[in-house]
Structures are given as structure tokens and as C-alpha cells.
C-alpha positions in Angstrom: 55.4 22.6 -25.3 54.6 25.7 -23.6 50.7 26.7 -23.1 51.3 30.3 -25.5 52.4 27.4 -28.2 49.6 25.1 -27.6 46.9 28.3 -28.3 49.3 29.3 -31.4 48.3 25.7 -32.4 44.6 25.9 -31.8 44.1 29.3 -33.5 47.1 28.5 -36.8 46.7 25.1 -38.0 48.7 23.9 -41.0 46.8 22.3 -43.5 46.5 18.3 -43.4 44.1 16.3 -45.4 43.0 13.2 -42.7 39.7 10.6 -43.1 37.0 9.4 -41.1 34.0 6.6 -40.8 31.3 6.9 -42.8 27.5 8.3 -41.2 24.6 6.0 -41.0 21.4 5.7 -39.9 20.6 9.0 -40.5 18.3 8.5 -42.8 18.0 8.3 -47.0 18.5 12.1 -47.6 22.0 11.1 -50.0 21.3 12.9 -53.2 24.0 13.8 -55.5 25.8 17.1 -55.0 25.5 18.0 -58.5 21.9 18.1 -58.4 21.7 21.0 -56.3 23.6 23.3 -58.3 22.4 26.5 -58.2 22.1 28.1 -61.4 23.5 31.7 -61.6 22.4 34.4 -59.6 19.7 37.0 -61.4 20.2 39.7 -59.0 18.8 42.9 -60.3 22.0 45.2 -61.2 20.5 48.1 -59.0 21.2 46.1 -56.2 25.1 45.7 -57.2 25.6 49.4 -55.7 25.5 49.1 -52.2 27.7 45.8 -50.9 26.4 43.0 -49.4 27.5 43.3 -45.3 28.8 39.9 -43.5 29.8 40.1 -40.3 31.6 36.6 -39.4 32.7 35.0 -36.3 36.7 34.7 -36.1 37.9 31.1 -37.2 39.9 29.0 -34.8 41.9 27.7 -37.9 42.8 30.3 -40.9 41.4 27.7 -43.2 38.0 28.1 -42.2 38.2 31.5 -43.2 39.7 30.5 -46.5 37.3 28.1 -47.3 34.6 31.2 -47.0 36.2 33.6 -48.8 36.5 31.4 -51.5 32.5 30.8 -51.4 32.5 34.5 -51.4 34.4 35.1 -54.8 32.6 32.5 -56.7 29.2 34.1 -55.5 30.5 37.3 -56.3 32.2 36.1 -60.0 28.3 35.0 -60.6 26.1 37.7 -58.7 28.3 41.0 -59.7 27.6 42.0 -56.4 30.4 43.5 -53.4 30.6 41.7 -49.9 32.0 43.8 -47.5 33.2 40.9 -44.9 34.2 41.5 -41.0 35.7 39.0 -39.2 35.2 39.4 -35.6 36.9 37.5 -32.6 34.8 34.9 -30.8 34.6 37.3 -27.5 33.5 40.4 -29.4 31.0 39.7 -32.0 28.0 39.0 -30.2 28.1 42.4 -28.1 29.4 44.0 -31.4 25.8 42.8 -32.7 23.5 44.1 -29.8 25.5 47.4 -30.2 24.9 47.6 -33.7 20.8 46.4 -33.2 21.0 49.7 -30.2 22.2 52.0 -32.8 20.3 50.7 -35.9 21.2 52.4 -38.8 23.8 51.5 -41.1 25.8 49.4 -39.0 23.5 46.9 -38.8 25.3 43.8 -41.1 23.1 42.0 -43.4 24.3 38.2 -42.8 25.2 37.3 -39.7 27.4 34.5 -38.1 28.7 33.3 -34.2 29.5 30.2 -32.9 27.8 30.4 -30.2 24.7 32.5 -31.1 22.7 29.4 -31.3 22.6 29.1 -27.9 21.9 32.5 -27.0 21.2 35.5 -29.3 19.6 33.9 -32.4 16.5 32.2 -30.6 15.6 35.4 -28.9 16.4 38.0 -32.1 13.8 35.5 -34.1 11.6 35.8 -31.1 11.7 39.5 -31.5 10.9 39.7 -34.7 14.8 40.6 -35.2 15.4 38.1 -38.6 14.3 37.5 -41.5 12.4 34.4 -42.3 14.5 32.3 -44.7 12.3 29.4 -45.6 12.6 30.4 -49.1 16.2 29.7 -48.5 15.8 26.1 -46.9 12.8 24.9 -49.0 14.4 24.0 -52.2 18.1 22.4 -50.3 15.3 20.6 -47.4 16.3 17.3 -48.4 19.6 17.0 -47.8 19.6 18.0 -43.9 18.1 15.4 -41.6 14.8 16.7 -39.5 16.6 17.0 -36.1 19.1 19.7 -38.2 16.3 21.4 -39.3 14.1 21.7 -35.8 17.4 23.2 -34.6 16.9 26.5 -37.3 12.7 26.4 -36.8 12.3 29.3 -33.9 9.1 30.9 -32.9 8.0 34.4 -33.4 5.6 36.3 -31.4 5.1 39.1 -33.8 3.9 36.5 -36.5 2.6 33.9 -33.8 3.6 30.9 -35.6 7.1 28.9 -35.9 9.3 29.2 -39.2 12.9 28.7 -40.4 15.2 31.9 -39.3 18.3 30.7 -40.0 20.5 28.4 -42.9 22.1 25.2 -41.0 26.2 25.4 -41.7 27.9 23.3 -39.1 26.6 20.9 -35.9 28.5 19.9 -32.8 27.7 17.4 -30.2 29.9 16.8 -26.5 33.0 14.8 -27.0 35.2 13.7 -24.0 39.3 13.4 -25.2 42.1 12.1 -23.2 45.4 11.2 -23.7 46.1 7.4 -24.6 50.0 7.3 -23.9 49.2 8.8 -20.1 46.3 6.6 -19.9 49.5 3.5 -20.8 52.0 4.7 -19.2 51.3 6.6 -16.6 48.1 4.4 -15.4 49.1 1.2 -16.6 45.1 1.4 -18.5 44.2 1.5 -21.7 41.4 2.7 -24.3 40.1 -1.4 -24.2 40.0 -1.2 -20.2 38.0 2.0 -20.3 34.4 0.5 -18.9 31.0 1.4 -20.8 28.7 1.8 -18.3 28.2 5.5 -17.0 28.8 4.6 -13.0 32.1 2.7 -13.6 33.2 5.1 -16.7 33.0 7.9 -14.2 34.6 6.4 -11.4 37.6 4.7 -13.5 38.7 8.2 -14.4 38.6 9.3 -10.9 40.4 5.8 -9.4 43.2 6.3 -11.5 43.7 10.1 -10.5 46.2 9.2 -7.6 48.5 6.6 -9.6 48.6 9.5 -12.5 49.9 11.6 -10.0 52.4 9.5 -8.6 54.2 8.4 -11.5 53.4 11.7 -13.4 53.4 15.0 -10.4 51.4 16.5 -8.8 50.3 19.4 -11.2 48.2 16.7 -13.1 44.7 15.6 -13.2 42.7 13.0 -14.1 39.4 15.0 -15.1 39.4 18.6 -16.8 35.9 19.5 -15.7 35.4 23.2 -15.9 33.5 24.7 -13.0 33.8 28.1 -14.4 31.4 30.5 -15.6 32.9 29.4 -19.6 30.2 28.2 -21.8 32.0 24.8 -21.6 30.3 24.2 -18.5 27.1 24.7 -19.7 27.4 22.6 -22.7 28.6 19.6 -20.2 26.1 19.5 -17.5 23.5 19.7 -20.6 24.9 16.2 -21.6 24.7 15.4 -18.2 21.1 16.1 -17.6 20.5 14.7 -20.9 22.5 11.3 -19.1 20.2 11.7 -16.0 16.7 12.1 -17.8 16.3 15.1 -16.3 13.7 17.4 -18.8 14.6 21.0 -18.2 11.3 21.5 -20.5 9.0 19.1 -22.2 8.5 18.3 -25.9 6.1 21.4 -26.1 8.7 23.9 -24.6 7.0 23.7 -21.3 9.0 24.2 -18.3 9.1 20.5 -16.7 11.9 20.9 -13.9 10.2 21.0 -11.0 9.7 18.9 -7.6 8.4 16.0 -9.5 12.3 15.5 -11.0 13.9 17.3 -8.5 15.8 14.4 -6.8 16.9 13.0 -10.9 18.5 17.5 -11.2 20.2 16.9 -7.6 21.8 13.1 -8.6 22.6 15.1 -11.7 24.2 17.9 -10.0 25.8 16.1 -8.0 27.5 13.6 -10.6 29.3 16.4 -12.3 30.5 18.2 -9.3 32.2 15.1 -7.0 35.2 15.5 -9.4 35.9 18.6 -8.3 35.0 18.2 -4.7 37.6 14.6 -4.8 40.3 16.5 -5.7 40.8 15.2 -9.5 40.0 18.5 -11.4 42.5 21.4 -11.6 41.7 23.7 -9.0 42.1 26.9 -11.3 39.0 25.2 -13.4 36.6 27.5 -11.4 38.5 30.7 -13.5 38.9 28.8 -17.0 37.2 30.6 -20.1 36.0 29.0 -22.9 39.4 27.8 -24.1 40.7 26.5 -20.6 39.6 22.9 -20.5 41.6 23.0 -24.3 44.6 24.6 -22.7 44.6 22.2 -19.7 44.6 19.0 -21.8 46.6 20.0 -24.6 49.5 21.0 -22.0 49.2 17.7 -20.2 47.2 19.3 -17.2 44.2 17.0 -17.3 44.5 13.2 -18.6 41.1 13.9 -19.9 38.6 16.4 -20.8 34.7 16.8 -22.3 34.4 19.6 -24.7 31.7 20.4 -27.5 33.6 20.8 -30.1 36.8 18.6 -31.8 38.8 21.9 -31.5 41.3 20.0 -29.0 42.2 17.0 -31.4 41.9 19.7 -34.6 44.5 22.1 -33.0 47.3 18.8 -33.0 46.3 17.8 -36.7 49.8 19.1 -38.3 51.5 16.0 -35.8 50.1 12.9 -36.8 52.1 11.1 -33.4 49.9 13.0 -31.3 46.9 13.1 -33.2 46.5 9.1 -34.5 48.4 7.7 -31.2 48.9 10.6 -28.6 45.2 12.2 -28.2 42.0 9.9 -28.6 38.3 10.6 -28.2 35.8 8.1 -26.4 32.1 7.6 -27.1 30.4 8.3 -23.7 29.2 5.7 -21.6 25.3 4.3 -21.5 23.1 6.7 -19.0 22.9 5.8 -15.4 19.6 3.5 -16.2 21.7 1.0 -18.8 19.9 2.9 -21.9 21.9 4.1 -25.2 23.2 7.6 -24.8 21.2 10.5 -26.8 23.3 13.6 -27.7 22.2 17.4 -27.3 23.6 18.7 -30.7 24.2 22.5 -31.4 23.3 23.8 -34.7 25.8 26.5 -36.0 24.0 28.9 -38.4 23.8 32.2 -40.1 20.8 34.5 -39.6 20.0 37.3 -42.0 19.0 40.9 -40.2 15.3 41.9 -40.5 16.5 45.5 -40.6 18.7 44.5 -43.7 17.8 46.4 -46.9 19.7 43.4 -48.9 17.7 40.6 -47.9 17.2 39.2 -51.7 21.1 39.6 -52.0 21.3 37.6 -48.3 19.2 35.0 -49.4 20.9 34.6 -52.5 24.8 34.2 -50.4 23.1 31.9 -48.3 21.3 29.4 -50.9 24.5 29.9 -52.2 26.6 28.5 -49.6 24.3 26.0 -48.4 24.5 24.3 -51.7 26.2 20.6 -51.0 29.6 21.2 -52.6 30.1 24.6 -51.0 28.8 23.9 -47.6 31.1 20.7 -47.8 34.2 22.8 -48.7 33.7 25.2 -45.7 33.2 22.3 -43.2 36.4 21.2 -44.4 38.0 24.2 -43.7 36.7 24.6 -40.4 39.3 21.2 -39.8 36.8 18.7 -38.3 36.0 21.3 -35.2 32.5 21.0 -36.7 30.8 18.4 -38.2 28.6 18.3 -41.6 24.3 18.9 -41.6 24.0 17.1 -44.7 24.6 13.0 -44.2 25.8 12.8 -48.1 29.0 14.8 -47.3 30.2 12.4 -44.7 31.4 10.4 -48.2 33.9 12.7 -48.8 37.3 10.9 -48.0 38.0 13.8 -45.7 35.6 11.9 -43.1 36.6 8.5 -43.4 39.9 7.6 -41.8 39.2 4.8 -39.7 42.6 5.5 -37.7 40.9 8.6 -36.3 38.9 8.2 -33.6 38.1 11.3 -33.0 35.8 12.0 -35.7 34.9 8.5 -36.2 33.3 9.1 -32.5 31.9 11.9 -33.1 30.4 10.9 -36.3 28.9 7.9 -34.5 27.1 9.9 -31.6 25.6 11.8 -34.4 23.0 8.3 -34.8 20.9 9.7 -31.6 20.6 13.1 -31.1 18.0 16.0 -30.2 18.4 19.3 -30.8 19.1 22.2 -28.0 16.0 23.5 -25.8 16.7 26.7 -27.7 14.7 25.5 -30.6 11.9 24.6 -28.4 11.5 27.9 -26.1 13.4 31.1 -27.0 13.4 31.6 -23.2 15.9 29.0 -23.1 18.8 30.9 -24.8 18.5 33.3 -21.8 19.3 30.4 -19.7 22.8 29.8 -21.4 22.9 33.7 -21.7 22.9 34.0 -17.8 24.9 30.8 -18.2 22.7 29.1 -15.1 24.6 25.7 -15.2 27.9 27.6 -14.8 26.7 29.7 -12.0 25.6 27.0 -9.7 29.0 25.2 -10.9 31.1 27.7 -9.8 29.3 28.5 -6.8 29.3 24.9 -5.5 33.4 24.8 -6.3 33.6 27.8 -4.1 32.1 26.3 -1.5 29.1 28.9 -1.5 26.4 26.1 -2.2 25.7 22.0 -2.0 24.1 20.2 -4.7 20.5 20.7 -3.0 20.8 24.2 -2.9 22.4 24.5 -6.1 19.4 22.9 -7.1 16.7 25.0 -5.4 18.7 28.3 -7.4 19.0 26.9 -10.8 15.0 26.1 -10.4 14.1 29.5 -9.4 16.5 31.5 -11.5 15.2 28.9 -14.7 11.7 29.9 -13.4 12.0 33.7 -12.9 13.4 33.9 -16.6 10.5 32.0 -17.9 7.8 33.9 -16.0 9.4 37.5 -18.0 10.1 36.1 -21.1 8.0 38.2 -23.2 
């Protein structure tokens, strides 16, 4: 299968119903769907002239985008309102949006939604006063997201001077790690039951078997698709691997807490994720890869394995059951170096509504709309299992429970011990993914242009000198 195919399958997926293990231990919020129907909208009719604006972030399956404009209809049979809906690529919206904020005016939309505005653009917009404070929104559905959900949508403001919800909860996503279990057989001679559990061995098993892959399989394939690039894949690993390492980029208050007291724990960290690169076991072109490349890598048999923070590698070979149920697995990550159970950074996906907007009371309407539990369920659905559910009760849907899958079975199981992204605790943060600081020291190390102590000594004093503006 050629690499054009392999993106053709990522971006149009066929439809295919599969199951996965149930969620527990997240807490008694299961409350019956039908409970939180919303009654019909009572939108005044004067409203009803000027169309409600959505600008929404590309899908990486058509179904996703199904799934929403089916929300849409329904909302609009009930509201007798007009959505005017955009869907923008993945690579354009957010600079579409800080164009559109520049200009003001009419092109500003009234909802707004990227998959990757979490980390960057919504914490700072809601710093700025930029959104509008949706509490009214999230009060009366509170009970069916779990608290770590909802810290991940509660961002400060320094024109009000106090914390608040600024966004609706759709979607989360923690880091997965995939590989390919008929390589790992036949190629290695290992197997998912010989895969140790401890982070040390875990780490150094995938790098032992690098040079037997390559003899039996070429010389074109590696064990470990790390990307070292300036993607927002590396940022999202060498989060999970700080979170591995103890390291506290900032404290529970949103402090900044890197600094020569954990220095040593950042280096070990810092080190750790770059020695597969500088052994020889990750593709050399994974200093250039963009946010799709460790994907493209693994699903064209380029890397045995691969971490990722989304299922979008697994989701893309859905329409083949071989290669999804026996081909392609996913692994629950190994204990942290100290012996203790792995905790999760999870990323929040969630729609802001504009504080310029003139249609806030029809945006807050969509929205409670969409968040309801049978809708919210539908478009997680659609989204193919890239994404996982906010709400524990719609993990019972038999679209989550196949227990030959383990990819979302996994997944559904590191959801037990999470935290949320340092976005929610700072806003100063999201300029740290926005300058994408992890990447940059990655990519620089790769290159040769820095060691891990160095690396470190940059990261500190770019992290600090972003801090000290923030304003």
C-alpha cells in the first residue's frame, strides 16, 4: 500500500460499526440520556434573520462531519434559525481565526471549533477577554462530565479577574503508543505477552529489537516512530514523558516550578526521549515530519511502532478488520521510571463561542444543544474512535465495547488517571505549545545543534521569558 493510499485512508474512512470495554472508575456521574433532553428551543424570531456562523475544523473521517450536520438540522428543525457552517482544514483554521479577530467585523464566526486550539489559541483568547463565558451552558449538563473534563474548559480571565467556564467539552484524547503485532511476530520473533511493563525495560525492548527487525525486514524500517520534528506530535509526547519523569513544568497553582531544583529529573527526561533517535532506531526524516508523519510512517510499515495522541492511526484501518483486530494493536504504557501507576495528560477538544458575536443566545442554544448526551454521543461516534467520550455514561453504547479491540479498550483504560493540560492552569502555557518549545529543543538536539543539558538550559529560559510577558 502506497503512503498517497494510506492518507486517502486516514482522511475517507468507510463506515464500520466496531465495540469496546466499558469505563470505570470514573466516578457515579451515569444518568440516563433521556433525562437531559432539551426541550425545544424558544429563540426569539427576530433573531431567525441573520444565520447562526460556525466555523469548524475539517474532519479526518467524512462521518464526523456527518454526524454534525445532522446535530445541525435537528437544531435548526426546532430553533427556526440558519447555520451558515465552514469547514476549514486542520492547517488553516486557526490563522483563518486570528485573521478574522485582526479584521473584526463581520467575519468574525459565532461558534468556533479546532483540534488543536486547546492547546494554544483558546486559553489565551479567554485570557483576553476574547470568549464568551458559557457557564450557563455547562451548569444544567454539569453532571454528566467528570471534574478533570471540566477543569480542562475552566480558563482565567484578566479582564474579569476570576476563573469561569469558556468553552463546552465535545471530545478528549490522551497519548497512545501503536505498533504492529504481525512485525512484532514475525519479524522479531516477540510478541504483545513479551512486551515488559516497566518503563526502563519497555523502552529498551523496542530499541533491542531494532537490529533483528531490520535484518529479517530491510533496512528502511524502524523500531521507534519518534517525531523529532517541529509537528505538534512531539510536543504532545515529551508531555507524557515529563508527566513519566515527575517533572512539574508548573505547580498545582499555575506557578512556574521548572527550575534548578528539578533540573536533573527535565535532563533524564530529555534525555529518555531523544536516545532513540541518537541509537539509530527512529527514521531519520522524523526531524521534517508534520503532524501526520509519525501516522504515515507506521501505517506504511516504516516504524514497528509509534506514540500518537490521538486513535487516528488504528481509525484510518477500520474498513479492514485483518489489520485492525490482528494487524495494528495499541499498548497501555509502561509504569513511570519510579515503579508508580502511569497518570495521563488528556486534551480536552471544545468549541468556544466569540465575545464579539452578536448571536451569543443563538450559540448558547447550538451548543446546550449538542452537548446534550445523545447528540454529543452521536458526533463522537462519527469522529470513528479518534476521540474519546467526556461523559462516562456513553462509554455503554455498544460502539465502545468490543473487547477484541484493543485499541480503544487501552485507551479507555488510561482514561482511569488523568490530569488535565497545563493550559487550564496558566494561559501562558498555550504559548509554550504555540512556540512548540518541546519540538524545538527536539529538533535541535536531532540536528546535532544541542545535548540534552543544553536543550535543557533553552527550554528553561524560553518557558521563563514567555511567562515573565505574559500579560
Amino acid at each position: 500500500m502506497v503512503i498517497a493510499a494510506l492518507i486517502g485512508d486516514i482522511v475517507f474512512m468507510k463506515r464500520r460499526k466496531f465495540t469496546l470495554l466499558s469505563l470505570y472508575g470514573l466516578g457515579g456521574l451515569a444518568a440516563s440520556c433521556t433525562t437531559a433532553q432539551k426541550q425545544p428551543s424558544s429563540i426569539p424570531n427576530a433573531n431567525a434573520e441573520k444565520p447562526l456562523k460556525i466555523w469548524w475544523q475539517e474532519g479526518f473521517y467524512p462521518e464526523e462531519i456527518d454526524a454534525l450536520k445532522r446535530v445541525i438540522d435537528q437544531w435548526k428543525a426546532q430553533s427556526d434559525v440558519e447555520v451558515e457552517l465552514s469547514i476549514i482544514p486542520q492547517k488553516d483554521i486557526l490563522a483563518s481565526l486570528d485573521r478574522a479577530l485582526a479584521t473584526g467585523g463581520d467575519d468574525i464566526p459565532d461558534i468556533f471549533y479546532s483540534g488543536s486550539a486547546d492547546l494554544t489559541t483558546i486559553p489565551r483568547l479567554a485570557w483576553d477577554g476574547e470568549l464568551a463565558d458559557v457557564s450557563d451552558v455547562i451548569q444544567p449538563i454539569e453532571k454528566y462530565y467528570t471534574s478533570n473534563v471540566l477543569d480542562g474548559v475552566n480558563y482565567q480571565n484578566k479582564t474579569a479577574g476570576a476563573r469561569s467556564y469558556y468553552a463546552v467539552p465535545l471530545m478528549q484524547s490522551a497519548i497512545h503508543i501503536h505498533y504492529w503485532e504481525d512485525l512484532l511476530i514475525n519479524a522479531v520473533g516477540e510478541r504483545r505477552t513479551t512486551i515488559p511493563k516497566d518503563w526502563r525495560a519497555f523502552w529498551d525492548f523496542w530499541q533491542t529489537v531494532h537490529a533483528t527487525l531490520q535484518a529479517n525486514q530491510g533496512s528502511d524500517i524502524y523500531s521507534v516512530g519518534m517525531p523529532m520534528s517541529l509537528s505538534l506530535d512531539t510536543y504532545n509526547n515529551f508531555e507524557q514523558f515529563l508527566e513519566a519523569h515527575n517533572v512539574a513544568v508548573l505547580d498545582e497553582s499555575g506557578n512556574l516550578a521548572i527550575a534548578n531544583a528539578n533540573r536533573d529529573a527535565f535532563v533524564n527526561a530529555i534525555e529518555d526521549y531523544a536516545r532513540f533517535f541518537k541509537n539509530g532506531t527512529v527514521p531519520p526524516d522524523a526531524v521534517d515530519w508534520d503532524n501526520t508523519g509519525n501516522n504515515v510512517s507506521l501505517l506504511s510499515r516504516k516504524s514497528l511502532m509509534t506514540v500518537n495522541h490521538t486513535l487516528s492511526a488504528p481509525g484510518s484501518q477500520r474498513s479492514d478488520d485483518e489489520t485492525y483486530y490482528e494487524k495494528l494493536a495499541t499498548v497501555k504504557w509502561p509504569t513511570k521510571p519510579d515503579g508508580s501507576p502511569m497518570r495521563y495528560v488528556i486534551e480536552i477538544k471544545q468549541a468556544v463561542i466569540l465575545g464579539r458575536s452578536t448571536q451569543q443566545k443563538l450559540a448558547k442554544d447550538f451548543l446546550g444543544f449538542l452537548a446534550q448526551p445523545q447528540n454529543l454521543s452521536a458526533y463522537t461516534k462519527g469522529a470513528q474512535g479518534r476521540y474519546l467520550p467526556v461523559m462516562p455514561e456513553l462509554f455503554d453504547d455498544p460502539f465502545w465495547n468490543d473487547k477484541r479491540d484493543t485499541h480503544i479498550s487501552v485507551a479507555v483504560e488510561q482514561l482511569q488517571n488523568t490530569r488535565p493540560a497545563y493550559q487550564a492552569l496558566n494561559p501562558a502555557y498555550g504559548e509554550v505549545a504555540a512556540q512548540n518549545v518541546w519540538g524545538q529543543i527536539m529538533n535541535k538536539i536531532a540536528l546535532g545543534e544541542l545535548d540534552s543539558s543544553s536543550a535543557a538550559d533553552e527550554a528553561i529560559a524560553t518557558i521563563q521569558t514567555i511567562f515573565d510577558d505574559w500579560q
